[in-house]
MIZA-294081 format. One record per residue (C-alpha): residue number from 1; residue in one letter; x, y, z. Coordinates in steps of 0.1 Angstrom, whole numbers. Each point is the difference from the previous one (the first is absolute). Last residue first. Layout:
// MIZA-294081
+-----+------+-------+-------+-------+
: pos : code :    c1 :    c2 :    c3 :
+-----+------+-------+-------+-------+
: NUM :    a :     X :     Y :     Z :
...
+-----+------+-------+-------+-------+
This chain:
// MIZA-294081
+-----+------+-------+-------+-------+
: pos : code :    c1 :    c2 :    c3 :
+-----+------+-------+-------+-------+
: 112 :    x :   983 :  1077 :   977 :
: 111 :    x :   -34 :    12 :   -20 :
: 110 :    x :    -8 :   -16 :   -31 :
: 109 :    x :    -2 :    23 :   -31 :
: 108 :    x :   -23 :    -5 :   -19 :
: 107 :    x :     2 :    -3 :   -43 :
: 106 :    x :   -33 :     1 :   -20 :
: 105 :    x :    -2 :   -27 :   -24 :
: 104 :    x :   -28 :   -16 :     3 :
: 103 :    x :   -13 :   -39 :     5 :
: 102 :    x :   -34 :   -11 :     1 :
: 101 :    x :   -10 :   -28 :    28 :
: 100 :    x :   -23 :    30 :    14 :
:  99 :    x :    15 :     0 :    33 :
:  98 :    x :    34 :    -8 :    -2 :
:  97 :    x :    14 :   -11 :   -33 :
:  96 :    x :    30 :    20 :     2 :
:  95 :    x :    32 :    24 :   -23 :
:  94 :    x :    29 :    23 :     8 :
:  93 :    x :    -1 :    -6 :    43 :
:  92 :    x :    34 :    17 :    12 :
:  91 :    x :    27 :   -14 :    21 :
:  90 :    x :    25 :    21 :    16 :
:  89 :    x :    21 :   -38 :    14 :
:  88 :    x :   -10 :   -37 :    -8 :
:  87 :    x :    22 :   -14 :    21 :
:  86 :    x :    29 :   -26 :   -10 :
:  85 :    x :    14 :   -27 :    32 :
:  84 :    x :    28 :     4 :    25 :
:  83 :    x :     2 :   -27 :    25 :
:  82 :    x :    31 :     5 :    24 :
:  81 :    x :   -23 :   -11 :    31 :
:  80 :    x :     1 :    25 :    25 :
:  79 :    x :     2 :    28 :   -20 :
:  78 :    x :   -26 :    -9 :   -26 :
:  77 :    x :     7 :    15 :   -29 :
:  76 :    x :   -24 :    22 :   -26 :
:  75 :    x :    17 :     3 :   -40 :
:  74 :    x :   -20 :    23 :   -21 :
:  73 :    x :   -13 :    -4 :   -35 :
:  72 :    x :   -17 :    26 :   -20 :
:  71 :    x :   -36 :    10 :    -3 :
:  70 :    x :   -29 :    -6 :   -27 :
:  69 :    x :   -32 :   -19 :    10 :
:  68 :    x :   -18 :   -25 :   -22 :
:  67 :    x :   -35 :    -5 :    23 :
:  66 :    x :   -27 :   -26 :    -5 :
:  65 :    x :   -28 :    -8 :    22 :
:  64 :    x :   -26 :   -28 :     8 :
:  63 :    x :     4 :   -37 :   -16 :
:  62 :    x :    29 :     1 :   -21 :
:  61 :    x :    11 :    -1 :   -41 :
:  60 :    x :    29 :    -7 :   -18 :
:  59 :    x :    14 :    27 :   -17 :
:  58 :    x :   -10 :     6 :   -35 :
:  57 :    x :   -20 :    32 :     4 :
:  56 :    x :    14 :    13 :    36 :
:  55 :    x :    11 :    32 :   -17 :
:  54 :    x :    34 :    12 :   -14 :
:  53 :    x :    21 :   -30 :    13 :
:  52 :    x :    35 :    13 :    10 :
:  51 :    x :    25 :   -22 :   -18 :
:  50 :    x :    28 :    23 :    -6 :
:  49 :    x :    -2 :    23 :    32 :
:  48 :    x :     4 :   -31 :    22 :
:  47 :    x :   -30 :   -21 :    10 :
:  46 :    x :    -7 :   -20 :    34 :
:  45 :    x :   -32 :   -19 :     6 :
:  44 :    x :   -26 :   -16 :    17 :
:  43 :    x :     4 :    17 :    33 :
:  42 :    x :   -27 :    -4 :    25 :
:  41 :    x :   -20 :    28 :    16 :
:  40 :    x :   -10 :    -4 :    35 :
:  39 :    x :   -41 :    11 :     9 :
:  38 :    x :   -13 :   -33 :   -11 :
:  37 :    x :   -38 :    -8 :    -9 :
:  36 :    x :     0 :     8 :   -35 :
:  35 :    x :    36 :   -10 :    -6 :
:  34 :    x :    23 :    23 :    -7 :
:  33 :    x :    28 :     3 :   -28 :
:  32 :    x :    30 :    15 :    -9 :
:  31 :    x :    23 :     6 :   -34 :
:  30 :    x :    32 :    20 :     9 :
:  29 :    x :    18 :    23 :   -20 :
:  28 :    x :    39 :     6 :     3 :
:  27 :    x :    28 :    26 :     2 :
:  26 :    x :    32 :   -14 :    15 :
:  25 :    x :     6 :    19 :    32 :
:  24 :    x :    15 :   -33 :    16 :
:  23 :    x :    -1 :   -28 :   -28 :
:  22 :    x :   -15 :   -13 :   -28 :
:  21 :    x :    10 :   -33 :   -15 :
:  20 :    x :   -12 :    -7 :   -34 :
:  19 :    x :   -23 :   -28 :    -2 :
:  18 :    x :   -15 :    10 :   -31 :
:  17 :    x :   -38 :    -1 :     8 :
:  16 :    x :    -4 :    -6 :    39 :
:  15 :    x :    32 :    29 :     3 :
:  14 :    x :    24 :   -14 :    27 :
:  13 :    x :     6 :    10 :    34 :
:  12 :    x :    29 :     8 :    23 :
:  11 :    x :    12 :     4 :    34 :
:  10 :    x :   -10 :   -35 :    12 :
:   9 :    x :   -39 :    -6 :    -1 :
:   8 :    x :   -24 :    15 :   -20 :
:   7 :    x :   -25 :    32 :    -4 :
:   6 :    x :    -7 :     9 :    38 :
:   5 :    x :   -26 :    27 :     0 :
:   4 :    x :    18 :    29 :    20 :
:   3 :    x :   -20 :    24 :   -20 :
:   2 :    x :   -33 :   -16 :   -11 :
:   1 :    x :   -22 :    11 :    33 :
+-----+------+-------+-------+-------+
């Protein structure tokens, strides 16, 4: 479901707060969200390490769900074309707002 979520274009990324570029295997969270009557998440952000909201107080807010993920980058490439882009690869879900609109804390580990 999230691993293999394409992140950016190119071979690289930045960070939405610093815009440090993050690349293949780079560690990174990711901030998502999901419209009530959509089954795709969409990616609203990108943090490294050093500007990894703690909660979703302070972030703009979205109609449905919220999810900050953690993972690292991968690189996936289109043979045919030559396109390489970053991937969103072991992701695991740290904090949401499904359900109850209440975040938590408890980590999940996303399956591959």
């Amino acid at each position: 479901m999230l691993c293999g979520l394409r992140i950016d274009t190119g071979t690289t990324t930045t960070c939405t707060e610093c815009d440090r570029a993050l690349t293949e295997c780079d560690p990174v969270t990711i901030r998502l969200h999901q419209n009530r009557q959509d089954i795709q998440w969409h990616l609203a952000a990108c943090y490294c390490l050093g500007c990894v909201p703690i909660s979703f107080e302070g972030l703009p807010s979205t109609l449905g769900t919220q999810l900050l993920c953690e993972g690292r980058i991968g690189i996936m490439q289109d043979g045919q074309t030559h396109q390489t882009w970053p991937v969103l690869v072991s992701p695991t879900i740290i904090e949401t707002t499904r359900r109850t609109h209440v975040t938590y804390h408890a980590t999940q580990e996303v399956s591959e």
